[in-house]
C-alpha positions in Angstrom: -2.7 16.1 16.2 -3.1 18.1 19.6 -3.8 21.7 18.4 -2.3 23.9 21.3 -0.3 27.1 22.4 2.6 27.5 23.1 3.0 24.3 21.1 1.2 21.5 19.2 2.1 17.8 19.2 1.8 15.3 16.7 1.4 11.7 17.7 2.8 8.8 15.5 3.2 5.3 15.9 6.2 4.2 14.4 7.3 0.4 13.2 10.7 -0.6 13.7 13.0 -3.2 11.8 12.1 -5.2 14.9 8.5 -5.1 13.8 7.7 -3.4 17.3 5.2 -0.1 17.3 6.6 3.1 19.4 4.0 6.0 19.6 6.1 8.9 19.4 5.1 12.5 20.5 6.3 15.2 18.2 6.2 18.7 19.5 5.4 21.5 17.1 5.4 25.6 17.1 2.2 26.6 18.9 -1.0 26.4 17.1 -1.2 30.0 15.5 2.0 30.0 14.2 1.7 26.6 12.6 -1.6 28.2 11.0 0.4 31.0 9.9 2.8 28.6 8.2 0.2 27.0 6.3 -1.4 24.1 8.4 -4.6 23.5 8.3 -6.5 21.1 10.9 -7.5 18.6 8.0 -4.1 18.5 7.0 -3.5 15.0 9.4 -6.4 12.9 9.6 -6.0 9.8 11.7 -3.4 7.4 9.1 -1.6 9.9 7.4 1.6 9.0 6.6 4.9 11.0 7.4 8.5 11.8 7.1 9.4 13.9 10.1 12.6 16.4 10.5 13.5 17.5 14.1 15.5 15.8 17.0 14.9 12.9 19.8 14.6 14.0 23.1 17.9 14.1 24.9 16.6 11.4 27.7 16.0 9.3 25.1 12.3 8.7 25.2 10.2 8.6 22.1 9.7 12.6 21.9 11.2 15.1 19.5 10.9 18.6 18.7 10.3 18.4 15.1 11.5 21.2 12.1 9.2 19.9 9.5 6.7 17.6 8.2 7.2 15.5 4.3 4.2 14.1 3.0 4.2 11.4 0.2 3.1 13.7 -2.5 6.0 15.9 -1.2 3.9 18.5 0.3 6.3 19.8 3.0 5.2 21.9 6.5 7.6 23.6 8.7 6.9 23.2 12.1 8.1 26.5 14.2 10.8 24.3 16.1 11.3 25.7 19.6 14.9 24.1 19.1 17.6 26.8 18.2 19.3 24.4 15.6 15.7 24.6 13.4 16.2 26.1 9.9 14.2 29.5 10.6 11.9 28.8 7.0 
């Protein structure tokens, strides 16, 4: 996790059905408002696993703007979407 303003990222690599690994780079609210929301720094050490909400980049490249964040134990953080279309929660 890249802790920045106007906006964070997130960096994933994700496994397909094709057993190939994609790093994808998520893009967040900007660091104080994801504080705000509830993040916390330690929240995503390096292996955490994650369901992400938001949507792909338009040109198709592995890059979203994402909504929120599901953890397993169902913790759930809202990201501060930049995109218009994000729940406002």
């Amino acid at each position: 996790m890249k802790w920045s303003n106007p906006h964070g990222w997130i960096y994933i690599d994700v496994t397909g059905s094709d057993g190939k690994t994609v790093n994808w780079a998520l893009e967040t609210g900007g660091a104080n408002a994801l504080y705000r929301r509830g993040w916390r720094k330690e929240d995503l050490p390096a292996g955490t696993v994650l369901v992400v909400e938001g949507w792909q980049a338009r040109n198709g490249t592995p890059t979203a703007n994402v909504s929120s964040i599901t953890f397993t134990d169902g913790k759930r953080l809202f990201a501060g979407s930049s995109n218009t279309e994000a729940p406002q929660q």
